[in-house]
KEKOL-731829 format. One line per 5 residues: their letters; for each residue z, x, y of C-alpha. Coordinates in steps of 0.1 Angstrom, whole numbers, always signed. Each point is the difference from the previous one (the first is absolute). Example, Ala and Ser with C-alpha at 12.3 -4.5 7.8 and 13.67 -1.06 7.14 Angstrom:
<gukes>
AS	+78/+123/-45 | -7/+14/+34
</gukes>
This chain:
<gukes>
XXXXX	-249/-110/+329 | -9/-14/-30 | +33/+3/-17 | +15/-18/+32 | -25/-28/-9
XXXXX	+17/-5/-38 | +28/+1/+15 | -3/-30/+30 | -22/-16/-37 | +35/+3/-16
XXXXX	+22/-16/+22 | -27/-31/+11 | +0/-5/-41 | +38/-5/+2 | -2/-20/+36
XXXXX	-28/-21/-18 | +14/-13/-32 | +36/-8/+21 | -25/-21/+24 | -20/-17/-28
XXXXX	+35/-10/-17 | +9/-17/+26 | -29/-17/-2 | +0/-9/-32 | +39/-12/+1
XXXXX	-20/-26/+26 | -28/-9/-20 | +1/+12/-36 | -19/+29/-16 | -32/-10/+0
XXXXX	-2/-21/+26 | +13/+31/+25 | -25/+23/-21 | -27/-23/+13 | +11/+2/+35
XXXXX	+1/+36/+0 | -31/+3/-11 | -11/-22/+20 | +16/+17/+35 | -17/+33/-14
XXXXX	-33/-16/-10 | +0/-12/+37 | +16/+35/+11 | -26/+21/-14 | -29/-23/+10
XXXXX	+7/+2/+33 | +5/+36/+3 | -33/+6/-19 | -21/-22/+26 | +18/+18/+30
XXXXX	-11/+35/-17 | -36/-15/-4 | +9/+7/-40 | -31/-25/-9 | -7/-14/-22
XXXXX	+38/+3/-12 | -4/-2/-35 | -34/+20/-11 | -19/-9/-32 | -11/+18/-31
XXXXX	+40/+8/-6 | +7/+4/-38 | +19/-29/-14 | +31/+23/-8 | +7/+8/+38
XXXXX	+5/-29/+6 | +35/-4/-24 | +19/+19/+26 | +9/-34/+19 | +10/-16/-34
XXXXX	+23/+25/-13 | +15/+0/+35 | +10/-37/-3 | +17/+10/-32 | +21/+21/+22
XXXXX	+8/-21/+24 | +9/-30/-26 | +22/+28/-19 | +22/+7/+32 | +3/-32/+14
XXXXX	+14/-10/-32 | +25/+31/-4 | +9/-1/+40 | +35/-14/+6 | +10/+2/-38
XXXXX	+4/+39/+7 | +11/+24/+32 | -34/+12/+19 | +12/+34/-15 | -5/-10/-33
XXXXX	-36/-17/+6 | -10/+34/+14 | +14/+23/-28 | -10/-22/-29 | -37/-3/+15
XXXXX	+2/+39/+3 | +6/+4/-33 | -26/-24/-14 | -25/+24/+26 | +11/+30/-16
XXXXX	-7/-18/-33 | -32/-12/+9 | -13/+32/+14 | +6/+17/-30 | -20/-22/-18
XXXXX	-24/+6/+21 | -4/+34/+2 | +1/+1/-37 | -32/-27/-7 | -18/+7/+30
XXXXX	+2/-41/+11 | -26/-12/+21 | -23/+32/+2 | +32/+25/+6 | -3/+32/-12
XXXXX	+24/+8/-33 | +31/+20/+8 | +27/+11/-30 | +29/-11/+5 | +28/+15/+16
XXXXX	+27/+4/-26 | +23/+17/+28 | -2/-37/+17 | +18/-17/-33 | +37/+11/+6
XXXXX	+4/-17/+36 | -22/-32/-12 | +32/+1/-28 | +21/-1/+30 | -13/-23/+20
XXXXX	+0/-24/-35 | +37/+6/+0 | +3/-13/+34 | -19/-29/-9 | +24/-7/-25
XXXXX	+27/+4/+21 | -15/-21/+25 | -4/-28/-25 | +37/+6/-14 | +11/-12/+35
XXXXX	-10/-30/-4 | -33/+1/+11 | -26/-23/-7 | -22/+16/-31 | -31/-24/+5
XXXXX	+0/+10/+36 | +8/+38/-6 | -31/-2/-27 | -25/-21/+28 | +9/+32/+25
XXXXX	-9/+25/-24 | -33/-24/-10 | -6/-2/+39 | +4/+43/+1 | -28/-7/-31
XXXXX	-24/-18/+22 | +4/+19/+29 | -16/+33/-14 | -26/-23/-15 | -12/-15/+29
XXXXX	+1/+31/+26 | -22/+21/-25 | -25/-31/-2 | +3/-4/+40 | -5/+39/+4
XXXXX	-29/-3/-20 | -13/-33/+18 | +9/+20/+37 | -24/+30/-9 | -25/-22/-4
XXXXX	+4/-23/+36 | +27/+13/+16 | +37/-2/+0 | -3/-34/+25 | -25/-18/-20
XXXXX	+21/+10/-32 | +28/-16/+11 | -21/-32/+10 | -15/-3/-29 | +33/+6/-17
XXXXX	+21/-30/+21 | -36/-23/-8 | -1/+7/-39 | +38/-12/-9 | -3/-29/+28
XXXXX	-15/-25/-21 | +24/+14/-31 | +28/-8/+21 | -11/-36/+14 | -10/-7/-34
XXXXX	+37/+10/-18 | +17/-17/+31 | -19/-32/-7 | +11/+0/-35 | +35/+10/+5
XXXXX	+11/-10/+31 | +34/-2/+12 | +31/+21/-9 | +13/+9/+38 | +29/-16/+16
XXXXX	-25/-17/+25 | +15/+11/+27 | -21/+17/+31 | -12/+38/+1 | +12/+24/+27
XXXXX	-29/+6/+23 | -1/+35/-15 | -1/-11/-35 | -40/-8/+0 | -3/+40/+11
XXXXX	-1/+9/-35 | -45/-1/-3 | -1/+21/+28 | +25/+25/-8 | -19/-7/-33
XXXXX	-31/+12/+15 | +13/+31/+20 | +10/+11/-35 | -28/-2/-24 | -19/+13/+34
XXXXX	+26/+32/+1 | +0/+5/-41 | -40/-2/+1 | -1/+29/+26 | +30/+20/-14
XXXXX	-8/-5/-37 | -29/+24/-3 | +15/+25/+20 | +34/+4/-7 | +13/+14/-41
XXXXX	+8/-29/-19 | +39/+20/-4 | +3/+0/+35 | -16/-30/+6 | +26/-21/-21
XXXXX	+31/+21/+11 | -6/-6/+36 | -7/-32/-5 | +34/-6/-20 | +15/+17/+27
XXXXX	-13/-21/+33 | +6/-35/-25 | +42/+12/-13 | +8/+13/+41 | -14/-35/+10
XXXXX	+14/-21/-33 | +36/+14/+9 | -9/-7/+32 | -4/-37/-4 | +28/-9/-22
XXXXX	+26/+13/+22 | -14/-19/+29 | +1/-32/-22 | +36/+9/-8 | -5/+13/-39
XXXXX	+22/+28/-7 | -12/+38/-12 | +32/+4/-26 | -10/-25/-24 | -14/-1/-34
XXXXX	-40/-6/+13 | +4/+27/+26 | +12/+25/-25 | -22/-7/-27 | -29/+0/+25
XXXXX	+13/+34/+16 | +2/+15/-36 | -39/-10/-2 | -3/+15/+28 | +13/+31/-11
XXXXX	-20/+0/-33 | -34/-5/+18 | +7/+30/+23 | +12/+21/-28 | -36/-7/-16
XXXXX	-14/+9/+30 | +15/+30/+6 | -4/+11/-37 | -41/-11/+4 | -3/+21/+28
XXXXX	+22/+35/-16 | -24/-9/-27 | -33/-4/+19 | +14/+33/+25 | +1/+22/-43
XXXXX	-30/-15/-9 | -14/+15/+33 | +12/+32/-2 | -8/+6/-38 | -34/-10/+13
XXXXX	+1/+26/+29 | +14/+26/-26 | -30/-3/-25 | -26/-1/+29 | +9/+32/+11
XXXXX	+8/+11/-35 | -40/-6/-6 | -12/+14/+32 | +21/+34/-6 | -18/-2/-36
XXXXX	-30/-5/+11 | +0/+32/+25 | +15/+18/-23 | -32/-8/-24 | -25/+5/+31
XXXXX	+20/+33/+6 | -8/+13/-36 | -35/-13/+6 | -3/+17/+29 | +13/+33/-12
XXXXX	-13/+3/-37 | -32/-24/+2 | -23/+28/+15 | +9/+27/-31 | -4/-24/-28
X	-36/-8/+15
</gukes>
């Protein structure tokens, strides 16, 4: 079940950043990362007082809990910039990798209260690869300042879901994501005040000022899923629901699978399931080198109650 739940998280991560770039071709970054906020702020509210989740956003929260919502407007400003300037596919790889990048900085300080973990060398050959497909992504033709916004956005993303994990185990997955949506709101109307503009003016599709609630549903989904699921299989799944429903969504706007952004983004693909792969044979030998010595030691140590047994009586 819960693996189902990363992946439906996956593929409502790809829906939402197509929906908010539509958005934002209407209103301009900021301006449409104030009115998603704004939907979710709204969104979550109203869910909280229908749940009797009072008061919604409790006190005596440490300061640092409450950077979650920041960092998310960070992502949303870094993929409302880069959407349109590259194929959905490319968004989705390129944030992977800045993910897989991010995690392993993570695991390897211990940010925000995590415990330390080595790093995985067996990871670094498919990261390689998935560098290569960045650069053949970008060799295309591809926009780098957009390509280097996705990654930044992949960046911001781990950031901000270990922060709202953290925030969720302390009031709840629903109140997390409120308090998320409510903390970058006035970051958002603040930044769209002082740059305003940039869209073509035009209206929004109705479905366009979707992207806070879909928003919600998915910091909602990551604050349940985060604790419970390996951070490997987390992030693969993930990658997995996002690429099925990136493809997805540039063939129905009529973007093509055979060019240069495709390929580069399917060789990222490759490299980041490579790593996994690799992670996991190398988890799977750490494991049974583990298993090994533990019964290694337990046949020692009834070997040594054995001799106890059998020659401890004579020498006394």
């Amino acid at each position: 079940m819960d693996s189902l739940l990363v992946l439906i998280t996956g593929a409502l991560i790809a829906l939402m950043v197509s929906v908010n770039g539509g958005l934002t071709a209407s209103f301009g970054v900021f301006p449409a990362a104030a009115i998603i906020h704004a939907v979710g702020t709204a969104f979550a509210l109203a869910l909280c007082f229908w749940r009797k989740k009072t008061p919604p956003v409790p006190r005596g929260l440490p300061a640092w809990l409450f950077l979650g919502g920041i960092i998310g407007v960070a992502t949303t400003a870094c993929n409302n910039f880069a959407f349109g300037r590259i194929s959905t596919t490319s968004l989705v790889a390129l944030g992977l990798l800045g993910q897989s990048a991010a995690s392993l900085a993570a695991d390897r300080y211990g940010l925000f209260g995590l415990p330390k973990r080595p790093a995985q060398k067996a990871a670094l050959p498919g990261i390689a690869v998935s560098f290569a497909g960045m650069a053949l992504m970008l060799g295309g033709g591809d926009s780098l300042p957009a390509a280097l916004l996705s990654f930044a956005a992949g960046v911001c993303i781990v950031l901000s879901r270990t922060v709202n994990a953290r925030l969720a185990g302390r009031v709840g997955a629903l109140r997390g994501s409120l308090i998320n949506h409510l903390t970058g709101l006035p970051v958002t109307l603040a930044l769209a005040l002082a740059l305003p503009g940039g869209g073509t003016g035009g209206a929004a599709r109705p479905w366009d000022y979707l992207g806070g609630v879909l928003g919600v549903c998915v910091v909602m989904l990551l604050n349940v899923t985060v604790p419970r699921v390996a951070a490997w299989r987390l992030t693969a799944l993930n990658f997995l629901g996002q690429l099925l429903t990136g493809a997805a969504l540039d063939l129905a706007a009529g973007r093509g699978l055979g060019d240069a952004s495709f390929r580069g983004g399917a060789v990222i693909a490759f490299g980041m399931l490579l790593s996994f792969a690799m992670e996991r044979a190398a988890q799977k030998r750490q494991e049974k080198e583990a298993a090994c010595c533990a019964r290694l030691r337990g046949m020692e140590e009834a070997h040594r109650r054995e001799l106890l047994e059998k020659y401890g009586g004579g020498a006394g």
